[in-house]
C-alpha positions in Angstrom: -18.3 25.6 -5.8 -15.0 25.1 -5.6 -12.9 25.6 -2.4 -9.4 24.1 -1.6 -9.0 22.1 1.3 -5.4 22.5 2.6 -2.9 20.1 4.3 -3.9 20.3 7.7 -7.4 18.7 6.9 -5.5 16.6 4.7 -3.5 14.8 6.5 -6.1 13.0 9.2 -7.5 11.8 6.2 -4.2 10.3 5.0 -3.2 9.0 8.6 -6.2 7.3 8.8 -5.6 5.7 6.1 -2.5 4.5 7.1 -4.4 3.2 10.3 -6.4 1.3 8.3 -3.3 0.1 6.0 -1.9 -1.2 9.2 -4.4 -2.8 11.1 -5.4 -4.9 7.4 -1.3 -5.9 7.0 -2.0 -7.0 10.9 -5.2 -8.9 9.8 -3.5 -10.5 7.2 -0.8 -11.7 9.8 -3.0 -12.8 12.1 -4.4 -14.9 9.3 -1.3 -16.6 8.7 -0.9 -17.2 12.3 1.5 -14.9 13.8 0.5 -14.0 17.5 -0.2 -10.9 18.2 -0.2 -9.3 15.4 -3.5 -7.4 15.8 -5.1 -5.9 19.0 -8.2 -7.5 18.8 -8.6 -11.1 16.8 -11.4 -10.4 15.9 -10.3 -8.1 12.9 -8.2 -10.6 11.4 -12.0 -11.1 9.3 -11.4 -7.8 8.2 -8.0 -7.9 6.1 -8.9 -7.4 2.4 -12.1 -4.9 3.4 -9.3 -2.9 5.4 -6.5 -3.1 3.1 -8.7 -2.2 -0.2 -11.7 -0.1 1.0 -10.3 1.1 3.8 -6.4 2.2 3.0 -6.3 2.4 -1.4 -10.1 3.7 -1.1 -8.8 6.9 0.8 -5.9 7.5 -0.4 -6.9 7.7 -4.1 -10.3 9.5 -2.9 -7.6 11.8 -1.3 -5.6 12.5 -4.6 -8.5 12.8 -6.4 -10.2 15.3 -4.2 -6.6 17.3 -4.3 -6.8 17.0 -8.1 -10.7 18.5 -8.1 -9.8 20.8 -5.1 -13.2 21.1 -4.8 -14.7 20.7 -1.3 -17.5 18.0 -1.4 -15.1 16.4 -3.3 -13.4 15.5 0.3 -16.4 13.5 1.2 -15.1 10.2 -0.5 -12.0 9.9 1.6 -13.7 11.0 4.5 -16.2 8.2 4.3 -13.3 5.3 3.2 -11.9 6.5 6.5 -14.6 6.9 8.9 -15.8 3.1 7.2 -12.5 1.7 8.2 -12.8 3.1 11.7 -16.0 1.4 11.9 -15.2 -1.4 10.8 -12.5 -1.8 13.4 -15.3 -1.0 15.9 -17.0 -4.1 14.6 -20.0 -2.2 13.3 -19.3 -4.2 9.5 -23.1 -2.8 8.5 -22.3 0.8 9.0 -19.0 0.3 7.5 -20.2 -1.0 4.0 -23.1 2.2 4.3 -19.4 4.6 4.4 -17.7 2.8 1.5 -20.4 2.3 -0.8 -21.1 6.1 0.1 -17.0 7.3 -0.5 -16.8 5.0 -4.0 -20.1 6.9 -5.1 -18.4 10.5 -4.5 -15.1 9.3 -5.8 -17.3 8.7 -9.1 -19.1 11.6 -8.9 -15.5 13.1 -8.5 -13.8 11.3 -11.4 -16.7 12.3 -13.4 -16.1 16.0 -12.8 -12.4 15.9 -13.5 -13.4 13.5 -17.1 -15.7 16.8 -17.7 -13.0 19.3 -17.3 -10.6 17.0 -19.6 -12.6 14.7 -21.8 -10.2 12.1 -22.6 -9.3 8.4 -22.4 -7.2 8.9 -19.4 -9.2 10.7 -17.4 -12.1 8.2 -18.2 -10.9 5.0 -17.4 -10.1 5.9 -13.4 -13.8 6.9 -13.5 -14.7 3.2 -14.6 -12.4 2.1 -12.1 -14.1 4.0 -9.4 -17.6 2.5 -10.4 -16.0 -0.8 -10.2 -15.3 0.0 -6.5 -19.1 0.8 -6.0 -19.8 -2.5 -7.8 -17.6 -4.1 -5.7 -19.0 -2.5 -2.4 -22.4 -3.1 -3.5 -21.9 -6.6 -3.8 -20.4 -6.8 -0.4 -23.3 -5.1 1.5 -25.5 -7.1 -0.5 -24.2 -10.3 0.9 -22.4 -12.0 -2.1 -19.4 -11.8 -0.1 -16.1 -10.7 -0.6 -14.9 -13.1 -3.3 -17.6 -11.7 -5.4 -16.4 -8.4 -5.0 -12.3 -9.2 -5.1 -12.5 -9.4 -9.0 -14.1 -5.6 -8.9 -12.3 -4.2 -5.8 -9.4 -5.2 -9.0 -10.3 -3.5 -11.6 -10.5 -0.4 -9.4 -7.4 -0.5 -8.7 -5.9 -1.9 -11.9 -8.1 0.5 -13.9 -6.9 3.9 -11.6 -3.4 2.6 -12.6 -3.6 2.2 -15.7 -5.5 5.4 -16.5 -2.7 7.3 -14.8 -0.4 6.0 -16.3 -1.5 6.4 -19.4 -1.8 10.2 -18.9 1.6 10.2 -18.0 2.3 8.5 -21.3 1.9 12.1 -22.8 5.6 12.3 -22.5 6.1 9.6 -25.1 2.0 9.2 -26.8 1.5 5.6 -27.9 0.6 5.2 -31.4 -2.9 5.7 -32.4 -3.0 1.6 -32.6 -1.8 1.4 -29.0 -4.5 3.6 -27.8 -6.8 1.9 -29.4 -5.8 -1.6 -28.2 -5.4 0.5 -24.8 -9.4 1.1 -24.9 -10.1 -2.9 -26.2 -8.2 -4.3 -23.1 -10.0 -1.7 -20.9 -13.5 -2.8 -22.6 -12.2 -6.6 -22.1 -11.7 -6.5 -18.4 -15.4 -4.7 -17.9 -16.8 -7.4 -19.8 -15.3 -10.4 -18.3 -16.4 -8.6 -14.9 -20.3 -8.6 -16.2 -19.6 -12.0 -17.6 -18.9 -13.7 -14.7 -22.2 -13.1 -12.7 -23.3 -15.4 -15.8 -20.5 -17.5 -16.0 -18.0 -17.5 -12.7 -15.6 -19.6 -14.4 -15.3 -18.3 -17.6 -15.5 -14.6 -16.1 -12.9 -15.1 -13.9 -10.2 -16.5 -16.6 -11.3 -13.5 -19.0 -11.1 -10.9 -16.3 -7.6 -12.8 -15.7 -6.6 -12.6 -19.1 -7.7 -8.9 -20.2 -5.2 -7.9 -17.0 -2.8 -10.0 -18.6 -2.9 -7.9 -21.7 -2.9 -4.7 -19.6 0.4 -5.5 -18.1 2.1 -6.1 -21.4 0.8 -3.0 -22.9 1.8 -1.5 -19.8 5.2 -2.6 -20.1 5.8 -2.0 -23.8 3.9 1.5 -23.8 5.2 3.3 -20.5 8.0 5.8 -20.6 9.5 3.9 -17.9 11.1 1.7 -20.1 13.5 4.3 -21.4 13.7 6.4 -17.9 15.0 3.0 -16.2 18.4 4.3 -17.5 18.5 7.5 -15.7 19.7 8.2 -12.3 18.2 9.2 -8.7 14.5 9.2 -8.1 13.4 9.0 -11.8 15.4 5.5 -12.4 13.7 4.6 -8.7 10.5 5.2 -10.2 11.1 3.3 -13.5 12.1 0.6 -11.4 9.1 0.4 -9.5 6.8 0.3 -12.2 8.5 -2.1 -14.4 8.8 -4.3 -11.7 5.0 -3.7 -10.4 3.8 -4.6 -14.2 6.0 -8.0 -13.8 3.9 -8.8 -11.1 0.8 -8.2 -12.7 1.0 -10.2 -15.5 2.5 -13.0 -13.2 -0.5 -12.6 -11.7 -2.7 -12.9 -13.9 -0.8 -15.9 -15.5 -1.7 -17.5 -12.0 -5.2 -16.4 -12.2 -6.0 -18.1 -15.6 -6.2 -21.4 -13.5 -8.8 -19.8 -12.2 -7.3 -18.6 -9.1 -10.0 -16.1 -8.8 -12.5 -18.7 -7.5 -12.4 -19.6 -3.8 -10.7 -22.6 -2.4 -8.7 -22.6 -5.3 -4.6 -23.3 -4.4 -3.2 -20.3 -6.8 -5.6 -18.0 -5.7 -3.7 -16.8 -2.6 -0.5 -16.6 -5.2 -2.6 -14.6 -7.9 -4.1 -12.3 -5.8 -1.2 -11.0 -3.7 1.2 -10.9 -6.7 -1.6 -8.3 -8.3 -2.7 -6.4 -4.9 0.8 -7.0 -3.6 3.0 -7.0 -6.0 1.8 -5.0 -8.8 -0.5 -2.2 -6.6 2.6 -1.8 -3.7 5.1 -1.4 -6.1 3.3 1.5 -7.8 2.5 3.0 -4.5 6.3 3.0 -4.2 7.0 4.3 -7.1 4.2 7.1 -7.6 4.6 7.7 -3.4 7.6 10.9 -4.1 5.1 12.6 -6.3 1.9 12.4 -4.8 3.0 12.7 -1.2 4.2 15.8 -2.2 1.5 17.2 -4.0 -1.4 16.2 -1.6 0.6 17.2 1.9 3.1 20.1 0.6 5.9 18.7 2.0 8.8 17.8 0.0 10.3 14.0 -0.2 13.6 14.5 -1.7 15.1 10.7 -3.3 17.1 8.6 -1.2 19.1 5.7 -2.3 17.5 4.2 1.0 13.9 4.1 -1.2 15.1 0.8 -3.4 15.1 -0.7 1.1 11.6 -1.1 1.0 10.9 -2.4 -2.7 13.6 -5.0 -2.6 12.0 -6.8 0.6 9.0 -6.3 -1.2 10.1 -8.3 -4.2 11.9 -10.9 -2.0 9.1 -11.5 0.2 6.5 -11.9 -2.2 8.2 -14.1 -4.6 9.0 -15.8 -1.0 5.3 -15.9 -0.4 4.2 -17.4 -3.4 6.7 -20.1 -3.3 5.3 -20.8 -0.2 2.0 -21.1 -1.8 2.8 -23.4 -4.6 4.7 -25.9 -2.6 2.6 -26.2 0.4 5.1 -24.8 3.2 3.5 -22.9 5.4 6.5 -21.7 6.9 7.7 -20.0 3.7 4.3 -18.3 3.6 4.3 -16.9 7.5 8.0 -16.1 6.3 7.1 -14.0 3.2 4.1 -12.2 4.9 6.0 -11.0 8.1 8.5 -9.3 5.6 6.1 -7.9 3.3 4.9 -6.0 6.2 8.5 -5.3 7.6 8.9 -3.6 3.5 5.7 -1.7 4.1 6.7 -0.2 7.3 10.2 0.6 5.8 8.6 2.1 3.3 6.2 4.4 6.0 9.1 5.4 7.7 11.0 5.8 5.0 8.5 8.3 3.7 8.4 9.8 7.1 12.2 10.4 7.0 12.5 12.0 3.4 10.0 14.3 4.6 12.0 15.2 7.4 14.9 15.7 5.2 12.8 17.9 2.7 11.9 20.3 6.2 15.8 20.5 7.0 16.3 21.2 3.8 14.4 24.0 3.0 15.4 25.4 6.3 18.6 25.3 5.7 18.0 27.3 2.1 19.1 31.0 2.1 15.8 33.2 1.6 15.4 34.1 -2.5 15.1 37.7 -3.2 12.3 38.7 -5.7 12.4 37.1 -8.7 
């Protein structure tokens, strides 16, 4: 049964999730060792599990439960949220109980949207959403979370890239590209499966089939053509572009098999992907589906490129820092990447604002 869930319900969900966003960016500050950062130490444990499961899991549960608007549908983000909450109330048990529990509703979920629309795009978030329950699975089943780092990456490589490639309507790919679309999809599922097997050679496939994904990416999207318009849609086209440069610098990185722990490039790899890559398309996608899931409009802002600028700095700060050893640059680039992503909160915060003055300030329309 069907039944739309309106804002008001909505946006506890999302604020939670932005609880969890913050309290992971203070867990990964703590880890670099800036005092005070988080109000219990204890959570600094807690920064990818709070950052992935906890923020990215409800937000995309969210937008796909908006996109469903069907009711049980509001389960998965719902139970990302309540397992960050728990998590922060060191119950880690209960927590992984809530997230396996949200990624198995948010496949359930993409599953019902793929039968509405049987297509390519609409399948691949579903795969990415099982690799979430893979991921979580492996977690609560003790492997730990660098076993389940390479799948909490796929589901959110995988959600991308099928989006994207829906929006690619606007300018299909060639029957070739769609088809080499679907190979690099297959490849990065079978380097995952591979590397229970085979943790080395998994890890440099898995690395290597993103690779590929963020050069089709960047030769395929309509972003490269919409980079040379103006306002929000440039924004946007900047976003992305620069979001699939950091992928594939990533996953460059990652072919030295920076997916394997105590590895030097693994720090580097991972945050240019989860950092890089994922934030930058949160940046850029942020106008769109802010709107759509709260009903409140974000007008563009020059004051949006703030946010993703000190993104880019600080990251490519960060990863210098990781390659040559200073911890200084590292501590540098990770206080900033958090100052981007609360200028990019309250940057959001403010365009909404604007959007409210706005449309009060609109005279009322007669009947059309």
């Amino acid at each position: 049964m069907k039944s739309e869930i309106g804002p008001a319900l909505r946006l506890p969900l999302l604020a939670a999730g932005f609880v969890a966003l913050a309290l992971g960016v203070g867990a990964g500050l703590a880890r670099m060792g800036w005092p005070h950062a988080l109000p219990d130490a204890r959570l600094a444990a807690w920064h990818g599990e709070l950052m992935i499961a906890g923020f990215f899991g409800t937000a995309i549960s969210l937008e796909r439960a908006v996109a469903l608007a069907a009711r049980w549908a509001y389960a998965a983000p719902l139970a990302a949220a309540l397992g960050a909450l728990v998590l922060v109330a060191a119950l880690p048990l209960a927590a992984m109980l809530l997230f396996v529990a949200a990624s198995l509703v948010l496949v359930a979920a993409s599953l019902a949207i793929f039968q509405r629309q049987r297509a390519l795009f609409t399948f691949v978030p579903a795969l990415g959403a099982a690799c979430w329950t893979t991921g979580n699975l492996l977690w609560f089943v003790g492997s730990g979370t660098s076993a389940a780092t390479p799948w909490w990456i796929g589901f959110l490589v995988l959600t991308i890239a099928g989006e994207r490639l829906e929006l690619s309507r606007f300018l299909p790919p060639s029957p070739l590209a769609r088809r080499a679309f679907a190979v690099i999809v297959a490849a990065i599922l079978a380097a995952l499966l591979l590397a229970f097997a085979f943790p080395r050679t998994g890890a440099a496939a898995q690395a290597a089939g993103l690779l590929a994904m963020a050069l089709w990416l960047a030769r395929q999207d309509i972003a490269r053509r919409t980079v040379h318009e103006r306002g929000l849609t440039r924004f946007i086209a900047v976003c992305l572009l620069s979001g699939y440069a950091w992928l594939g610098a990533g996953a460059a990185i990652l072919l030295a098999d920076g997916f394997l722990p105590l590895i030097a490039a693994r720090d580097a790899g991972l945050h240019a992907i989860l950092v890089g890559f994922v934030f930058s398309m949160v940046f850029g996608h942020a106008p769109i589906i802010f709107p759509a899931v709260t009903r409140a409009a974000m007008p563009y802002h020059w004051s949006f490129y703030i946010p993703l600028v000190l993104l880019q700095a600080s990251l490519a700060i960060r990863i210098a820092g990781d390659f040559s050893e200073v911890d200084d640059w590292r501590r540098l680039g990770g206080m900033v990447n958090a100052a981007a992503l609360a200028l990019f909160v309250l940057g959001t915060v403010a365009a909404v604002v604007r959007g409210k003055l706005a449309a009060r300030g609109k005279p009322a329309e007669g009947p059309a």
